[in-house]
C-alpha positions in Angstrom: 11.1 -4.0 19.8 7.5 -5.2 20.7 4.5 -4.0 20.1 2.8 -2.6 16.8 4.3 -0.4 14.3 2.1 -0.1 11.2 3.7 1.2 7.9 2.7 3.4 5.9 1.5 5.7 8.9 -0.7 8.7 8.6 -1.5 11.8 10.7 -5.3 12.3 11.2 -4.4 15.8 11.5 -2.4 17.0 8.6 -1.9 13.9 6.7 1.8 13.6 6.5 3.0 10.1 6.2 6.3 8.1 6.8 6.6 5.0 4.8 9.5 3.5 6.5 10.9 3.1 10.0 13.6 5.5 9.7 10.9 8.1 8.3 8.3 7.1 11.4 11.0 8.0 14.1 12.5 11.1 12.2 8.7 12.8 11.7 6.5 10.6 14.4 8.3 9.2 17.3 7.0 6.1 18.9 5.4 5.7 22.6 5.6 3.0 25.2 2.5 1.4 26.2 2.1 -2.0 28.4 2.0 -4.1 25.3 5.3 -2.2 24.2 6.5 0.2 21.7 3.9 1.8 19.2 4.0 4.8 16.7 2.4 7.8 17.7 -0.2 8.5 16.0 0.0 12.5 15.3 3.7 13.7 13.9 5.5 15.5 16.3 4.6 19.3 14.3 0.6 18.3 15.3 1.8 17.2 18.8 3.9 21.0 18.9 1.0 22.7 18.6 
């Protein structure tokens, strides 16, 4: 996997954080840019709505 992943990782909305990888794919998800694979930055409940 390329890219940046930074741990811990915050939401700017609620504040929930995942400390490791397995917790940053369970409650973020990650997104593919040109540089390659990076967290997303909101969790997915902030992305829902």
């Amino acid at each position: 996997m390329s890219g940046k992943i930074d741990l811990p990782h915050k939401c700017p909305k609620c504040g929930k954080v995942a400390k490791t990888q397995k917790e940053l794919e369970d409650k973020f998800g990650y997104r593919t840019k040109n540089e390659g694979i990076t967290n997303q930055s909101h969790c997915k409940e902030c992305r829902k709505g």
